[in-house]
GUNU-183419 format. One record per residue (C-alpha): x, y, z; residue in one letter. Coordinates in steps of 0.05 Angstrom, whole numbers, plus 32768, in hexadecimal, padded with zeros to 4 digits. Layout:
// GUNU-183419
X, Y, Z, A
...
***
This chain:
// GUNU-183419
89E7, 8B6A, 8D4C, X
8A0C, 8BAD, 8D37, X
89DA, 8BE4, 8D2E, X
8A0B, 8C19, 8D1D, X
8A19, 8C21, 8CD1, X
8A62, 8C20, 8CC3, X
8A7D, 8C70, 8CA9, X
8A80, 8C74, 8C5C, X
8AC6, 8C86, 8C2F, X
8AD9, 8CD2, 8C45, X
8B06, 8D08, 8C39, X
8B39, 8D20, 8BF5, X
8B7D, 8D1E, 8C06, X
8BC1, 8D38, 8BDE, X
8BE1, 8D12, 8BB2, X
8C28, 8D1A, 8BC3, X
8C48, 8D1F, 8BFD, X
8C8F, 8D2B, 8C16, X
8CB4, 8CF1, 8C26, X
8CF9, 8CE2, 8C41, X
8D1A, 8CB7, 8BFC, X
8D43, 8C75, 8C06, X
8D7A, 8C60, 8BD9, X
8D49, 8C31, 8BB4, X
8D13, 8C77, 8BA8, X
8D55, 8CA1, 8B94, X
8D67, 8C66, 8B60, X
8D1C, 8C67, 8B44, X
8D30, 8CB5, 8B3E, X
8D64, 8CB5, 8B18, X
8D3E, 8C82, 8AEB, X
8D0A, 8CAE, 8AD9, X
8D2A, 8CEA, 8ACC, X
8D60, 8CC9, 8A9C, X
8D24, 8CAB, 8A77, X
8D0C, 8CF1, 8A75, X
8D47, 8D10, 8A57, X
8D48, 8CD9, 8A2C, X
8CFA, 8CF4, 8A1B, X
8D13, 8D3B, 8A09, X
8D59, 8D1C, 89E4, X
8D25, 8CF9, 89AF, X
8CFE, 8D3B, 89B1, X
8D31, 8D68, 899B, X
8D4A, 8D2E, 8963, X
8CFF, 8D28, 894B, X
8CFD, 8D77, 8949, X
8D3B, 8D78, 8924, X
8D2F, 8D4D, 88F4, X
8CE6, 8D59, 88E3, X
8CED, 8DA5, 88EC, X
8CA7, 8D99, 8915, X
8CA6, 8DB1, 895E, X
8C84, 8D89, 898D, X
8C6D, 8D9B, 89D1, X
8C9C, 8D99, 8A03, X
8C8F, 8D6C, 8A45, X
8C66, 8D97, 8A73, X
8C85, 8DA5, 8ABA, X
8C4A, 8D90, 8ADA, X
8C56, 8D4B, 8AAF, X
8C96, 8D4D, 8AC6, X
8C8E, 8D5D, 8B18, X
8C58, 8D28, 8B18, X
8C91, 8CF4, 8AF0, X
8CBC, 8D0A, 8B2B, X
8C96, 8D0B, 8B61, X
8C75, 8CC4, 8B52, X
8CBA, 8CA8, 8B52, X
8CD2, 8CCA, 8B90, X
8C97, 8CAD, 8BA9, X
8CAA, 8C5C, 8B9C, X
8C5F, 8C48, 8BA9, X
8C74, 8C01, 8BA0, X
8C70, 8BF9, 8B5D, X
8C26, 8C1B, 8B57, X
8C39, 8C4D, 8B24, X
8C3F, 8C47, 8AE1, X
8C62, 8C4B, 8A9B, X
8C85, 8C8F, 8AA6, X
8C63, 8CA7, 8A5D, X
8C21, 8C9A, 8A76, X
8C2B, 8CA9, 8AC4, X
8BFB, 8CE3, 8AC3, X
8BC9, 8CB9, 8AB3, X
8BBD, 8C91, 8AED, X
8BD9, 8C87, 8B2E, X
8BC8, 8C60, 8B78, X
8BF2, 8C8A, 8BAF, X
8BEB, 8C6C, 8BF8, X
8BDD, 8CAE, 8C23, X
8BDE, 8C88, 8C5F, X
8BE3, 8C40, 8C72, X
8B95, 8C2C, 8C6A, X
8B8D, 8C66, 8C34, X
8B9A, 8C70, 8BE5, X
8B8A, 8CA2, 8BBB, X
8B7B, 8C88, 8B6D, X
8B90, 8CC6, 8B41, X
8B7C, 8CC4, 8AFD, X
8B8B, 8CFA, 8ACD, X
8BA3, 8D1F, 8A8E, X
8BB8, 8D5A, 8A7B, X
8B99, 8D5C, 8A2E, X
8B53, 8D75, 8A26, X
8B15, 8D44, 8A28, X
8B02, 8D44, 89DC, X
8AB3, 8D56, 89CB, X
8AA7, 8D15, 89B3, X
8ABE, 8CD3, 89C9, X
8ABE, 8C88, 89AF, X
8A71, 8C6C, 89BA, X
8A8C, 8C2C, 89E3, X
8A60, 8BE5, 89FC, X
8A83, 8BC5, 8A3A, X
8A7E, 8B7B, 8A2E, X
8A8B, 8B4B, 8A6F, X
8AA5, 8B08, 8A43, X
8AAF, 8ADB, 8A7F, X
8A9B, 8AD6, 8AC6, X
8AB0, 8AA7, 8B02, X
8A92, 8A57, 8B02, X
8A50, 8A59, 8B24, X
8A41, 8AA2, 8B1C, X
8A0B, 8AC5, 8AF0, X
89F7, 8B0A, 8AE2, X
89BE, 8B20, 8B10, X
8980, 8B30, 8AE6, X
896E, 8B67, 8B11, X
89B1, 8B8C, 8B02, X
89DC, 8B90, 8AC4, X
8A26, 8B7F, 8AD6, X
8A16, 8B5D, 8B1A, X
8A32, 8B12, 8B1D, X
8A12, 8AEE, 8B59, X
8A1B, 8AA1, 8B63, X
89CB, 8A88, 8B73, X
89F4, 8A56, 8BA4, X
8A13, 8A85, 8BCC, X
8A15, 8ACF, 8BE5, X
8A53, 8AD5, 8C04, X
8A71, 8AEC, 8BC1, X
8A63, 8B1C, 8B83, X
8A82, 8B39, 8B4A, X
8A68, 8B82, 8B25, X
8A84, 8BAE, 8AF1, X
8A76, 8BFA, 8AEF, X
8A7C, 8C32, 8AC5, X
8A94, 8C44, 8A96, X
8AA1, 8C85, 8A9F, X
8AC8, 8CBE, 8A76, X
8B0B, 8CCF, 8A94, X
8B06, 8D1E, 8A9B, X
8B38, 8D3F, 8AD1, X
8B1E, 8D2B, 8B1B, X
8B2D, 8D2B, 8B60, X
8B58, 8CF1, 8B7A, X
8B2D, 8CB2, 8B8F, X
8B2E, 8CA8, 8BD9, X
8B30, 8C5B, 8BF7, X
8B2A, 8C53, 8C31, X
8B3B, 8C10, 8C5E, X
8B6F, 8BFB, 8C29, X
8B8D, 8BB6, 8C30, X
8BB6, 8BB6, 8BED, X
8BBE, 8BD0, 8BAE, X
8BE5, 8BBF, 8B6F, X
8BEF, 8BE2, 8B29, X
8BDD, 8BB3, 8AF2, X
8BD7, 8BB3, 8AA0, X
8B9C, 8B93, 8A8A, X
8B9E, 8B7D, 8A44, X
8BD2, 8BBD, 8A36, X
8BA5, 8BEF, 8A5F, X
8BBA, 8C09, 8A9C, X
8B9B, 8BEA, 8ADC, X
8B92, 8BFA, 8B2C, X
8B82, 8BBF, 8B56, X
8B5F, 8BD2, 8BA0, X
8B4F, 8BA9, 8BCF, X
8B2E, 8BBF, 8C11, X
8B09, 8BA3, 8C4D, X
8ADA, 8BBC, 8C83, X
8AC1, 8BAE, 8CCC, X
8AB6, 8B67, 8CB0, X
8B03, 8B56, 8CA9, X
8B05, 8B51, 8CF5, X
8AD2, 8B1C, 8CFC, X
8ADA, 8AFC, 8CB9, X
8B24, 8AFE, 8C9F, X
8B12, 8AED, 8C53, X
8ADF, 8B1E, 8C4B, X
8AF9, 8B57, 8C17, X
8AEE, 8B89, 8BE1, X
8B11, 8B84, 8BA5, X
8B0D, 8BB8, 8B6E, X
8B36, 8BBF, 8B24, X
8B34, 8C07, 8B04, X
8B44, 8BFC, 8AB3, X
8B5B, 8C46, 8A95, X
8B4D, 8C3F, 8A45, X
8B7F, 8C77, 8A3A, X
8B68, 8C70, 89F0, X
8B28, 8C81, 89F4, X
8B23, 8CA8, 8A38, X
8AFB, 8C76, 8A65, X
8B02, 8C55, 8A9C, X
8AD6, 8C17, 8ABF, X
8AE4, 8BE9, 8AF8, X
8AD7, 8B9F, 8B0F, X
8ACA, 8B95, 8B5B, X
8AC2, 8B60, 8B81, X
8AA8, 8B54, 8BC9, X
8AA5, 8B1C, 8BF8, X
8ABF, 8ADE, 8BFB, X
8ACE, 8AE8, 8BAC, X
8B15, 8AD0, 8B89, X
8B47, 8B05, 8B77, X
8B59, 8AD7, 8B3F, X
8B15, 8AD7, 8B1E, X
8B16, 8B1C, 8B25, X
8B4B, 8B2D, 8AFC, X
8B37, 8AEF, 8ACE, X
8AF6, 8B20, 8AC6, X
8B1C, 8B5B, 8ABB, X
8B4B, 8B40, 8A80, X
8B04, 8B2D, 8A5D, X
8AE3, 8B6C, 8A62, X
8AE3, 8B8F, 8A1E, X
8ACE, 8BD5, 8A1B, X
8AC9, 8BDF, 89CA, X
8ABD, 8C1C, 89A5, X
8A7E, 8C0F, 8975, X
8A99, 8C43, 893D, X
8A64, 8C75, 8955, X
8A77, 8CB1, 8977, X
8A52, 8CD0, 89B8, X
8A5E, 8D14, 89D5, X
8A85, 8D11, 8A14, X
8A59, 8D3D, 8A3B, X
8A21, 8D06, 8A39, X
8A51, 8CCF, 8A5A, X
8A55, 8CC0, 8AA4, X
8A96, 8CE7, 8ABD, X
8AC9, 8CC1, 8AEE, X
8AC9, 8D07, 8B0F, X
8A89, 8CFE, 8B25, X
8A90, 8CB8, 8B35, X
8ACC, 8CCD, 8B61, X
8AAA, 8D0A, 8B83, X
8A69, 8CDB, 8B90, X
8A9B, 8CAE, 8BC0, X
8ABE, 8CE7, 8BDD, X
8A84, 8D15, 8BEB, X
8A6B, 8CE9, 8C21, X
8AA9, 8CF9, 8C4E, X
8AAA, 8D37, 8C3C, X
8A66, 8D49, 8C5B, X
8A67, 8D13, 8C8D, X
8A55, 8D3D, 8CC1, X
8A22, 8D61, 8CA8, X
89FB, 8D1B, 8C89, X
89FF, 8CFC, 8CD0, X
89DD, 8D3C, 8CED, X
89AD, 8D32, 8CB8, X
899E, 8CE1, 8CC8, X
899E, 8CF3, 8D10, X
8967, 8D2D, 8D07, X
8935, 8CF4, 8CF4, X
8959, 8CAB, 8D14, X
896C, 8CB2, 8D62, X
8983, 8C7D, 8D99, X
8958, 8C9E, 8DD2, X
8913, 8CB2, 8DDD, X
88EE, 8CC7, 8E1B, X
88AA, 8CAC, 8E3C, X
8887, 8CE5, 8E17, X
8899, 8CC8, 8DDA, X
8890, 8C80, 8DE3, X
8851, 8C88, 8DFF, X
8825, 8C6D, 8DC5, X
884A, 8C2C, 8DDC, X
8817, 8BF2, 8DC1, X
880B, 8BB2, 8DE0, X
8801, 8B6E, 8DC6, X
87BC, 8B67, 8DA0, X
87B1, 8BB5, 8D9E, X
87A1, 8BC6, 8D5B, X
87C3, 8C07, 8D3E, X
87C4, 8C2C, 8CFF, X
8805, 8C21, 8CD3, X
8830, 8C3E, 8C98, X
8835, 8C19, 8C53, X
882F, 8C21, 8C05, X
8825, 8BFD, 8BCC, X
8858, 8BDC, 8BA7, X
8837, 8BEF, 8B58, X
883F, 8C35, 8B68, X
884F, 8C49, 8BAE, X
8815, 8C66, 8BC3, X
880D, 8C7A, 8C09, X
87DB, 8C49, 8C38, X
87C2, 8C3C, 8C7A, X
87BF, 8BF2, 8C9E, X
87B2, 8BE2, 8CD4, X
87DA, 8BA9, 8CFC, X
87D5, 8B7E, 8D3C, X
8801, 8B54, 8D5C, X
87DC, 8B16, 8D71, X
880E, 8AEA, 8D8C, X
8854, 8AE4, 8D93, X
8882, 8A9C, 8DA6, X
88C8, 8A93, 8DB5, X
88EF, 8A4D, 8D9F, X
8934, 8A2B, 8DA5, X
8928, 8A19, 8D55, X
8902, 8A23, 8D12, X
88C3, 89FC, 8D1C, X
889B, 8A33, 8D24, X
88A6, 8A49, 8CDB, X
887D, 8A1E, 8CAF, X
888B, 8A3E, 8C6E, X
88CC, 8A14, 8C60, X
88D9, 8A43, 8C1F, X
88D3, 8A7F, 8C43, X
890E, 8A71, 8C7A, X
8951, 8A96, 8C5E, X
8993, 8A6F, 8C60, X
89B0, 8A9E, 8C8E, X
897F, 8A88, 8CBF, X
8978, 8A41, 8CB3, X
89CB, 8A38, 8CBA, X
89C2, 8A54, 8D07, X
89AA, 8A04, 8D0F, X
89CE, 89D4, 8D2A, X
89D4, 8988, 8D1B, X
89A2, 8982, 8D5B, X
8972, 89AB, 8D38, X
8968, 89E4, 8D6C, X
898C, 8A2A, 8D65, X
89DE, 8A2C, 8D6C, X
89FB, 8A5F, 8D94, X
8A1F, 8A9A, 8D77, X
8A53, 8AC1, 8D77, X
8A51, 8B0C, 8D95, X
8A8A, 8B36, 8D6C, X
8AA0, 8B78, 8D99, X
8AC1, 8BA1, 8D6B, X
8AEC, 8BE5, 8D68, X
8ADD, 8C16, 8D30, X
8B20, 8C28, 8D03, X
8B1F, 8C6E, 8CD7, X
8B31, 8C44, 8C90, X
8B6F, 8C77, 8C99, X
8BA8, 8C62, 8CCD, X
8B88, 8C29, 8CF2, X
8B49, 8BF1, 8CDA, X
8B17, 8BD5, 8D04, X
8B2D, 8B9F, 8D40, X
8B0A, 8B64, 8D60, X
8B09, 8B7B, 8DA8, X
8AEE, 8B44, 8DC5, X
8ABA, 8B06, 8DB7, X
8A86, 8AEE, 8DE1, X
8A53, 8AAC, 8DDB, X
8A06, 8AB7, 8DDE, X
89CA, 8A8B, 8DDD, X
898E, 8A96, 8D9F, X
8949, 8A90, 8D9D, X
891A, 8A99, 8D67, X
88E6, 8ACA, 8D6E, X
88A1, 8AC0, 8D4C, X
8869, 8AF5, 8D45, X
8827, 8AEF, 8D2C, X
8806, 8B2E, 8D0A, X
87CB, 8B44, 8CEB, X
87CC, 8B7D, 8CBA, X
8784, 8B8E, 8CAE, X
8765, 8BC3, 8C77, X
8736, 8BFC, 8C97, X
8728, 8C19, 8C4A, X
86F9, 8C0D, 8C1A, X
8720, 8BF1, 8BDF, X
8747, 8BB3, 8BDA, X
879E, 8BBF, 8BE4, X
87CC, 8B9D, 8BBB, X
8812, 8B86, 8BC5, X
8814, 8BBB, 8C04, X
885B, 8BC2, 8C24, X
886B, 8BAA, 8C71, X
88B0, 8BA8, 8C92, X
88B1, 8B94, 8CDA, X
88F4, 8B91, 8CFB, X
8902, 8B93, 8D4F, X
891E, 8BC5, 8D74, X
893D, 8BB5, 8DB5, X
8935, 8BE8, 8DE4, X
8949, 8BFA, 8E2E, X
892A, 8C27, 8E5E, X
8958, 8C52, 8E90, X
893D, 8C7C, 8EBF, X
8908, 8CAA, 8E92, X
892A, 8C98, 8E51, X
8925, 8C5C, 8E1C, X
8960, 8C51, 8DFA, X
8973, 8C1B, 8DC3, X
8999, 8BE4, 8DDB, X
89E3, 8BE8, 8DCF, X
8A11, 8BBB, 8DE3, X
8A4E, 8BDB, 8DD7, X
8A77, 8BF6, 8E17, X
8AB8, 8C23, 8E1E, X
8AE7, 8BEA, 8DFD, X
8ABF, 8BED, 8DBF, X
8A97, 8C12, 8D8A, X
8A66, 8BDC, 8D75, X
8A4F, 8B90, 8D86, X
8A40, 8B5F, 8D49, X
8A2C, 8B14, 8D40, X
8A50, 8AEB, 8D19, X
8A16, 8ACD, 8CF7, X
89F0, 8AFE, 8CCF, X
89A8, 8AD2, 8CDE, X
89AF, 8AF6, 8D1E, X
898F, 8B3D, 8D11, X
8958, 8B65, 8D21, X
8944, 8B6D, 8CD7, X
88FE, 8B4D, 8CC2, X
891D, 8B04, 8CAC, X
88DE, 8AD6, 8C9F, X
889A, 8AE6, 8C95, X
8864, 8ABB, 8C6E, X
883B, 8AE5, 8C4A, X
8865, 8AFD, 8C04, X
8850, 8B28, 8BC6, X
8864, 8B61, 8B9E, X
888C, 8B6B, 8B60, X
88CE, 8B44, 8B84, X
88A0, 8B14, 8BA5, X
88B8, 8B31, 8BEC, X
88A1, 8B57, 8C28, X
8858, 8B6F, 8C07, X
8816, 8B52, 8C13, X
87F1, 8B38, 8BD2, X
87AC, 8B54, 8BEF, X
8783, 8B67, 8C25, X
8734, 8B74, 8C14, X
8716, 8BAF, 8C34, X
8705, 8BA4, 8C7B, X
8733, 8B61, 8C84, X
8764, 8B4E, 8CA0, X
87A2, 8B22, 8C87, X
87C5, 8AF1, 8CBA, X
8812, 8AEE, 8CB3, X
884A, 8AD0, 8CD6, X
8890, 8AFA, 8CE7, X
88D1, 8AD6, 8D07, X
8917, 8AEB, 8D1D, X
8950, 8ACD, 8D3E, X
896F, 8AFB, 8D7E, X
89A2, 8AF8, 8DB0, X
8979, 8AD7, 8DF2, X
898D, 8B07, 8E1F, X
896B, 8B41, 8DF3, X
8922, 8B17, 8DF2, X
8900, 8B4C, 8E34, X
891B, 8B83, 8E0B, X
88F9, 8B7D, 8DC3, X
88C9, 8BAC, 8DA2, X
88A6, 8BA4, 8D52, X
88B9, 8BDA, 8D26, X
887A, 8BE2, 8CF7, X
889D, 8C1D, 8CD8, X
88D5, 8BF1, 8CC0, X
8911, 8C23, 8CE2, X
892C, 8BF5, 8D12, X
893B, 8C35, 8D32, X
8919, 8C71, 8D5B, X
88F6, 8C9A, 8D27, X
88C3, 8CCE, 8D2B, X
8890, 8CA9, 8D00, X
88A1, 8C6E, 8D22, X
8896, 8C88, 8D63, X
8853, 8CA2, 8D49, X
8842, 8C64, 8D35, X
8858, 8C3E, 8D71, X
8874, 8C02, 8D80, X
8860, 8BCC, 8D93, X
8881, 8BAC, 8DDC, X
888E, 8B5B, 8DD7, X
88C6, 8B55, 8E07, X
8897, 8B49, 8E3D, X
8873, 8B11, 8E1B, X
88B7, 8AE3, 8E08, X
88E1, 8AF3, 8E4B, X
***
């Protein structure tokens, strides 16, 4: 189970670069600077005849005609009128820049546009919950989403990061950027990807994209994009009320860019180590201790109180007697004997998304168990609590010397350790007791001065049962409030 969150897109990089040009780059060249000669020929013969004077190609036009052609990016730039529009350079070999751009001025006002989706994959329908999100009720190893639009005023160049491919593309006569990327999941699972197309309407000055992620087809994908419409409605809007790609582009870049300082900031108030001092309010199975929660109508601040009363281990799922309750990611760790399958431990290196991607160090088999808690969250107030919020995840934890430290299994040949099976987690994956808005992790009510019996379950590595704590904060993680709180040992009860 990989507690460390994988680093976010980072980082603005130049354009262009100096390269050394082969014959084929020299050809492309010549190309492109006959066509534009050919561009200021018809100029000069318009001029002529008309007696109008048009404005002459810009040299920044020009250097950036050249310089995509000295670049040969494999076809990913386009018509040489239009090249300033929009452009995918690979900086390095896991990382593009998306350039999109224009010398004219933004007008005031621009086309009023709806973005119509007019056909989606077999199987998949838009998620209720979110406008232009296509999930498949069957499956959720796949999705489709649009996004945007957004005006196209002068920006930064879009970094991507742990790029697999890209390819230029004209969707229904608009130019096109096709992306695909993949993550720390491409070690362990080769078919897992990201797949986005950027659409420029040059016309109108906006720009969306289609992504996929997953397990979905590259073919539907496009099949999506070349049924997207984005139509004017004949109404005009002024362009500073319109999302802007530039800040679209500096809200993916700006994580990298203060990397440092947001990962001094998460580790001011989440930490891997704590000393005796601090875990001192330590509870014990059935002590009773004040908790953290709100209310789902408004998020208003309350105290619980909670107990853990009991707490089994088990080689399967009988335990869990709410059959509707038990998620598919944890009812697939069964085997055809009924009892829990073994997994798959994943020891992985970390790559930068720039020069080198993450590898599969090494695999390693491990036994499950299913771990089963019984809690009581009682009410010490004096009015009745509705649809109050609970999270409960474990925390494995190790004690060396005079310090407690979150298990880790990662060593010197690695950066992290994974399972293969995503049922396998220290996240809260069963419990009971539903309510709330979503009909999730909230408790419908609890009367003043009672208590409400509810049943929690995970499914752990075996050789991590002596080393489990319950998270009543919901961190998973050393936290300040959490340690306040306390939590609450187990591994001594299912060793």
């Amino acid at each position: 189970m990989n507690i460390n969150e994988q680093k976010q897109e980072q980082r603005i990089r130049s354009i262009y670069k100096n390269t050394h040009a082969p014959d084929a780059v020299k050809n492309r060249t010549e190309e492109t600077l006959k066509l534009l000669k050919q561009q200021n020929e018809t100029v000069s013969a318009m001029q002529k005849k008309t007696g109008r004077r048009k404005k002459p190609l810009s040299f920044k036009k020009a250097a950036v005609l050249a310089a995509a052609a000295i670049l040969c990016i494999s076809g990913t730039v386009f018509a040489a009128e239009r090249i300033y529009q929009m452009q995918i350079k690979k900086e390095k070999e896991y990382q593009a820049n998306l350039q999109i751009s224009s010398d004219e001025e933004l007008p005031r006002e621009v086309p009023e546009t709806i973005l119509s989706v007019n056909y989606i994959p077999e199987g998949f329908i838009e998620n209720p919950e979110k406008k232009h999100f296509y999930i498949d009720p069957g499956q959720d190893e796949a999705g489709y989403y649009t996004e945007g639009p957004w005006l196209a005023d002068q920006a930064d160049p879009l970094t991507i990061f742990y790029v697999e491919d890209t390819e230029p593309l004209t969707i229904n006569g608009h130019d096109a950027v096709y992306v695909r990327t993949t993550y720390h999941v491409s070690a362990v699972d080769p078919d897992w990807k990201n797949e986005t197309v950027y659409i420029l309407y040059e016309d109108i000055n906006q720009i969306f994209s289609v992504s996929s992620w997953g397990h979905a087809d590259k073919d539907e994908l496009l099949k999506m994009a070349e049924n997207i419409s984005l139509t004017p409605t004949g109404n005009m809007t002024a362009a500073d009320e319109l999302p802007l790609w530039s800040e679209f582009v500096d809200a993916l870049n700006e994580p990298r860019e203060k990397g440092d300082e947001s990962a001094s900031a998460e580790d001011d108030y989440y930490f891997t180590e704590a000393s005796e001092e601090q875990m001192a309010n330590t509870h014990q199975i059935g002590e009773k201790f004040k908790i953290h929660s709100f209310l789902d109508a408004d998020m208003t601040d309350i105290e619980l109180e909670a107990t853990v009363t009991d707490i089994q281990t088990a080689d399967d799922l009988s335990l869990l007697t709410k059959e509707e309750a038990i998620p598919d990611y944890m009812a697939e760790l069964i085997g055809p004997d009924g009892k829990l399958i073994s997994d798959t431990l994943y020891y992985m290196k970390d790559g930068d998304g720039v020069s080198t991607m993450p590898e599969l160090v090494r695999t390693e088999e491990t036994s499950l168990k299913l771990v089963y808690a019984t809690v009581e969250f009682s009410n010490p107030g004096t009015e009745a609590v509705h649809n109050a919020w609970f999270m409960v995840p474990l925390i494995p934890i190790v004690k060396e010397g005079n310090t407690y430290k979150i298990f880790n299994r990662a060593d010197d040949t690695c950066d992290y350790v994974e399972n293969e099976h995503i049922g396998v987690r220290y996240e809260m994956l069963y419990h009971d007791i539903s309510g709330g808005q979503k009909h999730n992790n909230y408790i419908p009510e609890i009367k003043p001065g009672e208590s409400v019996t509810m049943h929690l379950a995970w499914i752990v590595n075996e050789d991590e049962l002596d080393k489990l704590y319950l998270d009543f904060r919901g961190d998973g993680i050393f936290s300040e409030e959490g340690l306040k709180t306390g939590y609450v040992r187990i591994g001594d009860r299912v060793n």
